[in-house]
C-alpha positions in Angstrom: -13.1 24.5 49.6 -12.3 23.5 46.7 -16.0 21.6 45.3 -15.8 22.2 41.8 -15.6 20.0 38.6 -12.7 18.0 38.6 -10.6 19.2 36.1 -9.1 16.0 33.5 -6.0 16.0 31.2 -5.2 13.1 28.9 -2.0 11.8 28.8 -0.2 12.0 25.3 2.0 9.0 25.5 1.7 5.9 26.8 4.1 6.8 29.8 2.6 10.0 30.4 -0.1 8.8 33.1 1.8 9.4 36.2 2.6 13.3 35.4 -0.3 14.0 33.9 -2.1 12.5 37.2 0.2 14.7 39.0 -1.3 17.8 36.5 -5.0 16.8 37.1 -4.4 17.0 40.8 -2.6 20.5 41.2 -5.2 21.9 38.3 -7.9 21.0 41.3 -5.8 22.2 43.8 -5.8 26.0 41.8 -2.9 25.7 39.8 -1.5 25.0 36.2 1.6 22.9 35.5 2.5 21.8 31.8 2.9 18.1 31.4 5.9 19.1 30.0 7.7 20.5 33.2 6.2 17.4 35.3 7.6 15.3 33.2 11.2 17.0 33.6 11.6 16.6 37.1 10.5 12.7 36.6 13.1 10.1 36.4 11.2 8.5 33.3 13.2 5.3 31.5 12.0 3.6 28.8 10.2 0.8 31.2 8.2 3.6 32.8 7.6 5.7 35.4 8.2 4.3 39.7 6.0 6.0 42.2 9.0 7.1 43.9 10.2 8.9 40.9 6.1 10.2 40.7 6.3 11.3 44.6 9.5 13.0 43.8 8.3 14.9 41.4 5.2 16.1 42.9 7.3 17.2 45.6 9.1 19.4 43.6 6.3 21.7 43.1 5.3 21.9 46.9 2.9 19.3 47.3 2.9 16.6 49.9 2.9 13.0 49.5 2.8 9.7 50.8 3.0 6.7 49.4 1.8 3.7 50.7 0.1 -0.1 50.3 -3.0 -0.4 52.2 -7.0 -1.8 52.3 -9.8 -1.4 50.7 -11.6 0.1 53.9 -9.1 2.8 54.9 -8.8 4.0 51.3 -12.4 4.8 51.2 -12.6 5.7 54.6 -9.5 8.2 55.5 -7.6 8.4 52.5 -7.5 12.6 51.3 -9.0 12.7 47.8 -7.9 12.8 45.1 -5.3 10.5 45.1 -3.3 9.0 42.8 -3.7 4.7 42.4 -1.5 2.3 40.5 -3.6 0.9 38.5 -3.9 -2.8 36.9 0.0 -2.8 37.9 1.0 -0.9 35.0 -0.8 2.4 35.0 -1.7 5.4 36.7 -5.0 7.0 37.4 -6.5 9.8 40.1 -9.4 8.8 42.3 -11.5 11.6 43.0 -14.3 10.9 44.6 -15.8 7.9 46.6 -19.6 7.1 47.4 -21.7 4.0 48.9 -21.8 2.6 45.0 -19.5 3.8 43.0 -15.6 5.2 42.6 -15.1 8.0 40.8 -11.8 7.9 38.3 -9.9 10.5 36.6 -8.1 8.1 33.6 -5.9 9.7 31.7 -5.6 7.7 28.8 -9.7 7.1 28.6 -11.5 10.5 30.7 -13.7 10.2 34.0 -15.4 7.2 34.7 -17.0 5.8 37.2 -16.3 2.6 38.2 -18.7 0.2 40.9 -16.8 -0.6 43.8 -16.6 -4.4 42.5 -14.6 -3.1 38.9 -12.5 -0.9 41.4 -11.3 -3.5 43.4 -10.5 -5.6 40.4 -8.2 -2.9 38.6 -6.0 -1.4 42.0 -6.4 -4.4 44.8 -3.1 -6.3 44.5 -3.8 -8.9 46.7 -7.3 -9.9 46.4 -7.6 -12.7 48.9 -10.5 -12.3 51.2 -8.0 -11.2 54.8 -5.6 -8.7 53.0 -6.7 -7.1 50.4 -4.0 -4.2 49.7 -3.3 -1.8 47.0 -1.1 1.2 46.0 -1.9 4.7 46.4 0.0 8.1 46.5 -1.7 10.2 48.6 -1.2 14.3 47.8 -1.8 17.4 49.7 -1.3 20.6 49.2 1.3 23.1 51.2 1.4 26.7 51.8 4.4 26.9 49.3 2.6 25.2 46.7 -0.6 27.2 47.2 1.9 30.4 46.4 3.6 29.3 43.6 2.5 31.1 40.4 0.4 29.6 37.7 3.3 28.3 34.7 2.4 30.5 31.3 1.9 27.9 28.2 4.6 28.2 25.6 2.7 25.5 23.4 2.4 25.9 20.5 -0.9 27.0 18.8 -2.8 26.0 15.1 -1.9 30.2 14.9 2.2 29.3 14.8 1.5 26.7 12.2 0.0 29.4 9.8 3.5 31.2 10.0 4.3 28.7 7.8 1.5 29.7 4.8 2.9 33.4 4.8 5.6 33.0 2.2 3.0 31.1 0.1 0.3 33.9 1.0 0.0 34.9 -2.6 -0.6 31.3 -3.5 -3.4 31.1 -1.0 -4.9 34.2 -2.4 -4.9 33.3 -6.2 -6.4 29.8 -4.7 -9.6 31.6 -2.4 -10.1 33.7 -5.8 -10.5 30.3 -7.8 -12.7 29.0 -5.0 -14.9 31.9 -4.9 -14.9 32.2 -8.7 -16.0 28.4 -8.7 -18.7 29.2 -6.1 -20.4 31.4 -7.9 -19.8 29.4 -11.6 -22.1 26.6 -9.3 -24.2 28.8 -8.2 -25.6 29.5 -12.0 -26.4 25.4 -12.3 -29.9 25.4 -10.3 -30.8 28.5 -12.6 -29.8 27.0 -16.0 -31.5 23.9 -14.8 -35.1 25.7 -14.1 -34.9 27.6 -16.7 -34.2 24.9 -19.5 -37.0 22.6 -17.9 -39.3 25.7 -17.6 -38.8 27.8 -20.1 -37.3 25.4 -22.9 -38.7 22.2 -22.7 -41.9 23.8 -21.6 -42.1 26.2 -24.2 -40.5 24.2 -27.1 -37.4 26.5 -27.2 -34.4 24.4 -28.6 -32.4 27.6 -29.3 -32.7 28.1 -25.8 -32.3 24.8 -24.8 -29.3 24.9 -26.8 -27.5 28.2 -25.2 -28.4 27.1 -22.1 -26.6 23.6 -22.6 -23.4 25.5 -24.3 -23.4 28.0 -20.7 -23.5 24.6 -18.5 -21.0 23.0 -20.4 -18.8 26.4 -20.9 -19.1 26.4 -16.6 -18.3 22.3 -16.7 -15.3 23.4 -18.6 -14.1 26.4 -16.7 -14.5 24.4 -13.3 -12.5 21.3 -14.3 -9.8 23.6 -15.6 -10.1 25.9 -12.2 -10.1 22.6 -9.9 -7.1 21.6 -12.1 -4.8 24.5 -11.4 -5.8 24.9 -7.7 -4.8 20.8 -7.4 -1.1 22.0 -8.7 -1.0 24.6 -6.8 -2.1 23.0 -3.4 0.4 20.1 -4.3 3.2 22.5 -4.8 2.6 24.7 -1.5 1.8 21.5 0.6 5.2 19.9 -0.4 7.1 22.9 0.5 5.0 23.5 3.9 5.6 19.7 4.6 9.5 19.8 4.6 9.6 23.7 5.9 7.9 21.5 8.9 9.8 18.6 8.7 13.3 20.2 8.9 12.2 22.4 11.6 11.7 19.4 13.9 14.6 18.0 12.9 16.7 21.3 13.8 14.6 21.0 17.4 15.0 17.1 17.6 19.2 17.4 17.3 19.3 20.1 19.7 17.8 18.0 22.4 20.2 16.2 25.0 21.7 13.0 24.5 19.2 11.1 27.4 16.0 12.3 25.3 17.1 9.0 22.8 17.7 7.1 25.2 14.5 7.0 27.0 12.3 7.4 23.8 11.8 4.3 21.6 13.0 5.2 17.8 9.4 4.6 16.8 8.0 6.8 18.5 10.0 9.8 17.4 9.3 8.4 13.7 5.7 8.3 14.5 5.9 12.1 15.0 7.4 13.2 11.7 4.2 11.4 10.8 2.1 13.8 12.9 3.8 16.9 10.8 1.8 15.0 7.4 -1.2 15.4 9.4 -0.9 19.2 10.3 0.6 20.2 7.1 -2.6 18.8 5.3 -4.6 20.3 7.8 -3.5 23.6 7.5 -3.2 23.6 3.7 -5.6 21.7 2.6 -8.6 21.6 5.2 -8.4 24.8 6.4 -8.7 26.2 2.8 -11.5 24.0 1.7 -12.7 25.0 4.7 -13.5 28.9 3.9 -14.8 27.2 0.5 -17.5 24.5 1.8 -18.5 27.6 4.5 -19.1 29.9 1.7 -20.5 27.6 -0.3 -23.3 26.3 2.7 -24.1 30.0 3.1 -24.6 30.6 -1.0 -27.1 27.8 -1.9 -28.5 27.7 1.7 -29.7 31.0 1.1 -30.7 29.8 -2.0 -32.7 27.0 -0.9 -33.9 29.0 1.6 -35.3 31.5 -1.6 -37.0 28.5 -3.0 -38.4 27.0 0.0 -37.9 28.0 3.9 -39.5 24.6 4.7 -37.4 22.3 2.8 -34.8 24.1 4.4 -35.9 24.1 7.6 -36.1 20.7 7.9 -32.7 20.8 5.8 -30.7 22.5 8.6 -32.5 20.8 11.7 -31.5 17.0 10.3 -27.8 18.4 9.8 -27.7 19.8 13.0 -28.9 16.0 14.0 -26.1 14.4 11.3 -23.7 17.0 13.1 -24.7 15.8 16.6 -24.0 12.1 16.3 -20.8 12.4 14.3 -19.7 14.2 17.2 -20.5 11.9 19.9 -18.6 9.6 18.6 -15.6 11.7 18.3 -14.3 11.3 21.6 -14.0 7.4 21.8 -12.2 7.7 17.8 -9.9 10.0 20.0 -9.0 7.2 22.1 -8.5 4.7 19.3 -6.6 7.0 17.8 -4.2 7.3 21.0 -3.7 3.4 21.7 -3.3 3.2 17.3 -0.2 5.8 17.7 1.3 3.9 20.8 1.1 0.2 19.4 2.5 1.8 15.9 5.4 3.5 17.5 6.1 0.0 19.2 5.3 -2.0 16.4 8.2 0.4 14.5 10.6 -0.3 17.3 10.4 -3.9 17.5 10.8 -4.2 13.5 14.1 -2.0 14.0 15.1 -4.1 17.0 15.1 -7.2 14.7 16.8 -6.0 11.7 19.3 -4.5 13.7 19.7 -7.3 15.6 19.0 -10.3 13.3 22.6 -11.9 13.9 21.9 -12.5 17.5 18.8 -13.5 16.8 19.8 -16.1 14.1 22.8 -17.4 16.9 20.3 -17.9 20.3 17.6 -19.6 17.7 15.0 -17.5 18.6 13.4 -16.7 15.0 9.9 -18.1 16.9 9.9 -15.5 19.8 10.3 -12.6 18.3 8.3 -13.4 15.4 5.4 -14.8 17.8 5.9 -11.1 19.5 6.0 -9.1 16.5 2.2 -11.7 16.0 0.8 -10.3 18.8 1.5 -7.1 18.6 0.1 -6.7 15.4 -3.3 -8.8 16.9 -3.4 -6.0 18.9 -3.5 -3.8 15.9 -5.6 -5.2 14.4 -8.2 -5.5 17.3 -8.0 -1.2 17.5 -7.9 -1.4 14.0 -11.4 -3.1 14.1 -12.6 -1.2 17.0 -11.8 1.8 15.0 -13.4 0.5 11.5 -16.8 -0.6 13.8 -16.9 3.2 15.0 -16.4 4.2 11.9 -19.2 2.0 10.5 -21.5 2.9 13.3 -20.7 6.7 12.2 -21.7 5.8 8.8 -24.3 3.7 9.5 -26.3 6.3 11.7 -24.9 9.3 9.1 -26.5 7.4 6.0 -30.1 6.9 8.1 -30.4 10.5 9.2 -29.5 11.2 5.5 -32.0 9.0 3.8 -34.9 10.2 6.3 -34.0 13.5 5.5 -34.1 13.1 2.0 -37.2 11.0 1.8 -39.3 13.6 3.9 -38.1 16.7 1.4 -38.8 14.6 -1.6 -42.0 14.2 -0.1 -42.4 17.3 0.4 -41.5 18.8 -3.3 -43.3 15.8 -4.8 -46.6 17.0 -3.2 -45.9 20.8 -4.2 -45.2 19.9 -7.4 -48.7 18.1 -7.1 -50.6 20.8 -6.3 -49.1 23.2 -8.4 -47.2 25.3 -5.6 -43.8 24.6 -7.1 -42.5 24.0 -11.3 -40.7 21.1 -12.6 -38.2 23.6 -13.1 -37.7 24.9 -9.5 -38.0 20.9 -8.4 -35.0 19.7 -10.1 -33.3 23.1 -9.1 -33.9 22.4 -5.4 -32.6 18.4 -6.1 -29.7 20.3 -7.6 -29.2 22.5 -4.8 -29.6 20.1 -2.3 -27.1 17.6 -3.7 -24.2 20.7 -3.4 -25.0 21.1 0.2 -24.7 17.6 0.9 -20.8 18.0 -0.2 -20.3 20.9 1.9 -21.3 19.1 4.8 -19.8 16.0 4.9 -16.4 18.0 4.3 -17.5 19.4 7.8 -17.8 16.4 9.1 -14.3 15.1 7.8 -12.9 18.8 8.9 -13.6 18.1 11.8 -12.0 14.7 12.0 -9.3 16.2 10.5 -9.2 19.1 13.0 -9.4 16.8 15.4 -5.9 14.1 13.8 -4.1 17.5 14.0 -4.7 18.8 17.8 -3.7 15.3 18.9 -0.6 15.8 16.6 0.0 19.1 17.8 -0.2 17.6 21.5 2.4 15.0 20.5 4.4 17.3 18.8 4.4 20.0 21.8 5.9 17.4 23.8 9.1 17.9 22.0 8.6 21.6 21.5 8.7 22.5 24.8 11.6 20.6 25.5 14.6 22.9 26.7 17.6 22.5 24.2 20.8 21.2 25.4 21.9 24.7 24.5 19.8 26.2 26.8 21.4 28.9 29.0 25.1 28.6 27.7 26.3 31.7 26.5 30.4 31.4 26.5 31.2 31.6 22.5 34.4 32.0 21.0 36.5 32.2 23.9 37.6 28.4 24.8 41.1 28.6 26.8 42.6 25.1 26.4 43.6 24.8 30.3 42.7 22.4 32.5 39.7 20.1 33.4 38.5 20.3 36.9 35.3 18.4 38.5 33.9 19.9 41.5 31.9 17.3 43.7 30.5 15.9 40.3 27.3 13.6 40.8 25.3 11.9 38.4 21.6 9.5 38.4 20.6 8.9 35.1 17.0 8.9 37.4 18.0 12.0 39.2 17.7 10.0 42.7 20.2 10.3 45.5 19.9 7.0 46.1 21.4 5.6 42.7 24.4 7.6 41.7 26.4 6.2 39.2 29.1 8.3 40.0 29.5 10.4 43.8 31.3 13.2 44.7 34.1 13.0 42.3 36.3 15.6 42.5 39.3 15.6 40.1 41.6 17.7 38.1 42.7 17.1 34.6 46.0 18.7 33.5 46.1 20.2 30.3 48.3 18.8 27.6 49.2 15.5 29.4 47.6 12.0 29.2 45.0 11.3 32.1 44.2 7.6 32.4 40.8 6.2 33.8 40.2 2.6 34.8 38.0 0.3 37.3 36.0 -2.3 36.6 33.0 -2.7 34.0 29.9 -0.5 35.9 31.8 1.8 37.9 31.2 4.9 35.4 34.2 5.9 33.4 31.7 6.2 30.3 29.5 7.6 32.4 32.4 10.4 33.2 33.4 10.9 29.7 29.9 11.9 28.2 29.7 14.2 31.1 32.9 15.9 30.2 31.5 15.9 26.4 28.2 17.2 27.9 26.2 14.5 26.8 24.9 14.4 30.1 24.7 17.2 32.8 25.9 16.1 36.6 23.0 15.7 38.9 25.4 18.0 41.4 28.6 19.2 41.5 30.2 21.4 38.2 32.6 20.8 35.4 35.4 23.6 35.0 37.1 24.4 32.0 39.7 26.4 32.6 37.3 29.2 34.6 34.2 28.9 32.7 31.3 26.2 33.8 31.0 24.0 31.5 26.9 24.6 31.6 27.8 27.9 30.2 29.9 26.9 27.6 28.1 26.6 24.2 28.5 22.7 23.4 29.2 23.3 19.6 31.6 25.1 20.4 33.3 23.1 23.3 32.8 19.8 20.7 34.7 21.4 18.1 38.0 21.2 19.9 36.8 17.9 21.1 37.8 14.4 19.5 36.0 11.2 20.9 36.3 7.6 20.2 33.3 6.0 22.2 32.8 2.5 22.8 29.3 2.7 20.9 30.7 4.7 17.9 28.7 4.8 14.8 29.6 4.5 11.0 27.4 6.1 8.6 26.2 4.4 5.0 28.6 6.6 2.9 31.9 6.3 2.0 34.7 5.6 3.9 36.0 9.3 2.7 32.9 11.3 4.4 33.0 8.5 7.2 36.6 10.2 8.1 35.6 13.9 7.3 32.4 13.4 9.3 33.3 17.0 10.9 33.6 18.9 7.8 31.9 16.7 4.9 32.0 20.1 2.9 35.4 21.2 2.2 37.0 18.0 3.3 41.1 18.0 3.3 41.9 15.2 1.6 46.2 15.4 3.5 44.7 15.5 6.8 42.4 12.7 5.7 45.3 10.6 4.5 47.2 11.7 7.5 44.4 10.4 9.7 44.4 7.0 7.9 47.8 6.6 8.6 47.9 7.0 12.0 45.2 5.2 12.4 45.8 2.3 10.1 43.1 3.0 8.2 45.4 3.0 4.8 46.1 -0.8 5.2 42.6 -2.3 4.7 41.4 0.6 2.4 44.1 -1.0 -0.5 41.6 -4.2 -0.1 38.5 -2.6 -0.7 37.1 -2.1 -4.8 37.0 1.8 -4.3 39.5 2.6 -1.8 38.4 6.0 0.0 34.9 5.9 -2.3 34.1 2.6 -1.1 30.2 2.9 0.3 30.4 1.4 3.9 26.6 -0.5 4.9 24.4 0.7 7.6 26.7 0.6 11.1 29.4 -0.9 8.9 27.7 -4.4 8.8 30.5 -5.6 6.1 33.4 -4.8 8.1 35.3 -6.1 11.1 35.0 -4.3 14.6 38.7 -3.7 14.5 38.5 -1.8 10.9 35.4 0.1 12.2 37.7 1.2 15.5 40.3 2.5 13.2 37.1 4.5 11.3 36.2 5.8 14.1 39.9 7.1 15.3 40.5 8.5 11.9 37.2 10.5 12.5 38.7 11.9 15.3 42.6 12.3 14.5 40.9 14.6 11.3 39.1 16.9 13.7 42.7 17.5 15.0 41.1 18.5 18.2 42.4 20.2 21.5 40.9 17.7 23.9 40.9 13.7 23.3 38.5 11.4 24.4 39.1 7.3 24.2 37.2 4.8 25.8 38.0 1.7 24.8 39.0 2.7 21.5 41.3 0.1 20.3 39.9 -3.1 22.7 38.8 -4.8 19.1 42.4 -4.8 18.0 44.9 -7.1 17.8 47.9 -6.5 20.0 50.5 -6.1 16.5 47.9 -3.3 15.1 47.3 -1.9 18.8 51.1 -1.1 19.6 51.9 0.5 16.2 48.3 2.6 16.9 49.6 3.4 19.9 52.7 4.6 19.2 51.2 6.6 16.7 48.5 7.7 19.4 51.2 9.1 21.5 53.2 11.5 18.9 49.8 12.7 18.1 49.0 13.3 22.2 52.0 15.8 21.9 50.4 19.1 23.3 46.7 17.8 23.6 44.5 17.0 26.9 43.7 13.5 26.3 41.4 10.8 28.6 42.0 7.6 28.3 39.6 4.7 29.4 41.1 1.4 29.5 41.4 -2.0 30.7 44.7 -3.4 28.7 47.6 -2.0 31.0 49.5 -1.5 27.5 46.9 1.3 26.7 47.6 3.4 29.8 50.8 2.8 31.2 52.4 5.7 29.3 49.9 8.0 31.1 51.0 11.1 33.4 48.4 10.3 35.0 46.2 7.3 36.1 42.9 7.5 38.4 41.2 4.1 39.3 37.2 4.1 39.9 35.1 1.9 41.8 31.4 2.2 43.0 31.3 5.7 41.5 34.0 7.3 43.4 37.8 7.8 43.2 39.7 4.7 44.6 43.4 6.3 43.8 44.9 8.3 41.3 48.7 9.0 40.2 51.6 7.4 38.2 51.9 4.2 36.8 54.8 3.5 38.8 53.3 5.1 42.1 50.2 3.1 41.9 52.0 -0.1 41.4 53.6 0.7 43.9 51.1 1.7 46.6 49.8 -2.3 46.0 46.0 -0.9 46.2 43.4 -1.5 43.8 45.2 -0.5 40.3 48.1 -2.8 41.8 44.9 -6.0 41.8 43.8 -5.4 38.5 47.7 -5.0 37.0 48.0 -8.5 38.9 44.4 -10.1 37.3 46.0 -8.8 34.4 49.5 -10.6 34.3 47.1 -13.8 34.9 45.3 -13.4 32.3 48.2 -12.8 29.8 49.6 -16.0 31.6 46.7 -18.1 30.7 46.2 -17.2 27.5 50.2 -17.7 26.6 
């Protein structure tokens, strides 16, 4: 039924084999899924991709699966094809199709290849002893409901949206093709002026000639340089402005995307993209404009050359058509260099970021070696792709110089003898040397366009990853009408996989009382952070809903919900700026320098600002590096206290304090509270016990909630850690 080509997708990342197995598979099956959606509805992490997660997935969309470990025998014998393989333990590839010799393999990271049964069993047998040999395979099948579903319409983006961003500049671009073509034709004279001053001056003894014609090349010298000049400004000038218009457009996408999308990228590999947009922006301004030029100048002297001598041009266009050929046979294995060159760069960036950042930790375990003898062979690695890429690139050359010369030897052959026999001038000789040496230009610019053409689709493929990516505004539509009335969570559940078998948190079902103090506690791992960044909707619940008042809080736009919103995470972050703009992080702008003040008070900010050289103006480091984890807490709940916010989020917000600093805070804290919703995660029972009140989690789910007092007194759970403690605070005395 379905005997056909099998259809091949390559993956763009490095974690992007299992859904774009899953794509290849329903493409050959009839129907189109994005990468993008697959990859939604996979529980991806940053260590990769499980086949549960993959089966789960493909179930989604109506197909069938089944994964299982089995032989060699009944793979090849009963198994439904195509089927997906884990492959080499750490990747995933489709097997298509099976004969007596070979096993045929859709890879998405290298295309279809075809494997003999020996280099099969090597890459997907686990085992590979002689009585159980046994691999991993997911089988898929289509259902009806699958075989319904509509075909998804592509929202990618297309090189056509990336020339939205030359239309303010389209008057540049204008000005520019008018230099081109005005430089066209001022080459276009050359090969005449240099005929005619071999044939009709130095033949006929003409130095006036001579002369004129000499001033008319050096006039068109002149007028080119000067051309070529003012279209290098320009180009620089439109290029820059392109280039951030780009830049700042992916940041405005990148910081509308939710919270977990950082979490499960590596910071690399999102700075390798911002890379990417340097490779479209000098596609589409520079190539794609030299582009028109070299095109217009092929057509121009080829037609020349063609005036001069069909033959020599003849053989002219068949050897670049052969030049043309083998540069692009090569293309798609530089394609594939390219691919693993991005991957090990955006892990090479991570790593370095990892060790800078952490570099004390490193200096305390002693274990400079390891991570430098990591960072070693990573870049071995890069510098093995590096010299696969520079031996492609020399084999490119290599067979691009040959053609070249044989061409070049068989048309100088070929004027030499009509020069010989009197079928072609001096003149016309060195005019069709002349002519031949500006197509030559022309043409390798077509072979790096196409290089170039090629960088920027693999950019663009990288880049539609992102977006495609829903915002985490997506769908909310409540503006301008927040009601500051209770919190209520309806059956709330939460994977950060999106499995039913790992829920951090299950079936919680609370309310939140507006303007009083709501305590949360349990041990370390039973989700209270988890809780608070779904109330801040940094995360969405698996199942269940979030009430505000009446309104969802999926339908509540998030700026807007955040602005009445103060937090104090346990992960906070301090910018390199001042201590001033550190505080007024929420309004940088018009920054009230009483509330600021105000802030610092309360949160004792004011006492260790006296210390530093430039009080408020003080510059902190990168993550505060050069203070204390105690002053950066009180940072972090100045921040906060400024916003002067409706609802007020702590979680562990003053454990790096001492107890003399955490009382007065406090205190201070609970004047403040007056009026305001406020959440509280804690450990230190001098933190909570003022709460109205206090719910106690353990294994994702409410244990017990109420007053301090009833709590203590129902002796249950709250009662055991109030007990642990009083021993604690007994041990330490």
């Amino acid at each position: 039924m379905f005997k056909k080509k099998f259809p091949f997708y390559r993956q763009i990342e490095r974690m992007d084999c299992g859904a774009a197995c899953i794509r290849m598979i329903a493409k050959y099956y009839g129907k189109e899924i994005s990468l993008t959606s697959i990859k939604n509805r996979c529980s991806l992490e940053q260590k990769g991709l499980s086949l549960l997660s993959l089966s789960s997935a493909a179930e989604s969309f109506g197909l069938k699966t089944l994964g299982i470990k089995i032989d060699l025998d009944i793979f090849i014998n009963r198994v439904c094809l195509p089927a997906i393989v884990h492959w080499k333990e750490d990747h995933y590839v489709v097997v298509y199709k099976i004969n007596k010799k070979n096993v045929l393999v859709a890879d998405p990271a290298f295309g279809l290849i075809k494997y003999s049964l020996a280099e099969f069993i090597n890459g997907w047998l686990i085992k590979k002893s002689e009585q159980n040999e046994t691999g991993i395979a997911l089988i898929i099948e289509p259902t009806e409901e699958f075989l319904k579903r509509e075909n998804e319409t592509s929202n990618e983006q297309k090189f056509s949206h990336l020339f939205d961003y030359i239309a303010p500049y389209k008057f540049h671009f204008i000005n520019l093709l008018v230099g081109l073509v005005i430089g066209s034709f001022l080459q276009l004279c050359l090969p005449f002026i240099t005929q005619n001053i071999i044939d009709k001056g130095i033949n006929t003894r003409d130095i006036s000639l001579i002369q004129i014609l000499l001033v008319a090349q050096l006039a068109i010298f002149i007028g080119k340089t000067f051309l070529d000049f003012l279209q290098s400004w320009v180009i620089l000038h439109v290029s820059a402005r392109i280039n951030i218009s780009m830049i700042s457009d992916f940041l405005i996408k990148l910081m509308k995307l939710p919270s977990p999308f950082f979490k499960n990228r590596k910071i690399g590999d999102i700075l390798q993209r911002i890379g990417d947009h340097k490779r479209i922006e000098l596609f589409v301004t520079n190539n794609s404009l030299y582009f028109i030029y070299n095109f217009f100048n092929i057509l121009i002297f080829g037609s020349i050359l063609m005036y001069y001598n069909s033959l020599i041009f003849l053989i002219f266009l068949l050897s670049s058509v052969i030049y043309l050929t083998w540069i692009l046979l090569l293309l798609k294995r530089r394609k594939i260099i390219d691919k693993k060159r991005f991957e090990n760069s955006s892990t090479n960036n991570s790593n370095l970021i990892q060790i800078i950042s952490g570099i004390d930790e490193i200096k305390l375990n002693n274990c400079e070696q390891v991570y430098r003898w990591a960072w070693e062979k990573l870049q071995a690695k890069l510098f093995n792709i590096n010299l696969k890429g520079l031996a492609l690139n020399q084999i490119q050359s290599s067979g691009a110089l040959f053609i070249s010369q044989i061409r070049n030897l068989i048309i100088t052959y070929i004027i030499a003898i009509s020069v010989v026999e009197g079928k072609m001038t001096l003149g016309v000789m060195l005019a069709v040397m002349t002519i031949l040496g500006y197509l030559n230009s022309p043409l390798d610019f077509m072979i790096n366009f196409t290089r170039s053409l090629q960088d920027a689709q693999i950019s663009l493929e990288r880049l539609n990853e992102i977006n495609m990516l829903e915002t985490e505004e997506a769908g909310r539509v409540i503006k301008n009408k927040m009601v500051y009335e209770d919190i209520n969570l309806k059956s709330i559940c939460f994977s950060y996989n999106n499995n039913d078998y790992e829920y951090i948190l299950n079936g919680i079902n609370l309310n939140i009382p507006s303007n009083k103090i709501t305590a949360i506690t349990g041990a370390s791992g039973c989700g209270k952070t988890t809780l608070i960044k779904l109330l801040l909707g940094l995360l969405v619940p698996t199942k269940g809903h979030i009430y505000i008042g009446a309104n969802d809080l999926r339908t509540i736009e998030l700026r807007e919900w955040r602005q009445q919103c103060g937090a104090v995470m346990q992960d906070g972050f301090i910018f390199s700026d001042t201590v001033l703009r550190n505080i007024a992080l929420s309004n940088t702008e018009t920054m009230d320098y009483n509330r600021i003040l105000y802030s610092s008070k309360l949160a004792m900010v004011d006492e260790f600002i006296k210390e530093l050289p430039q009080k408020y103006e003080t510059k902190i480091g990168l993550d505060a590096h050069n203070l204390s984890q105690g002053q950066k807490q009180r940072i972090l709940l100045a921040r906060a206290i400024y916003k002067d916010p409706k609802y007020f989020f702590l979680d562990e917000a003053t454990n790096s304090l001492d107890s003399r600093n955490e009382k007065i805070i406090t205190d201070n804290l609970n004047l403040f509270f007056e009026n305001r919703t406020v959440i509280i995660i804690a450990h230190r029972l001098s933190t909570i016990k003022n709460a109205h009140n206090i719910i106690t989690l353990g294994r994702g789910e409410v244990l017990e909630q109420g007053s301090y007092c009833e709590l203590i007194r129902k002796k249950g759970n709250f009662y055991q850690l109030f007990l642990n403690q009083l021993e604690e605070e007994k041990i330490s005395v």
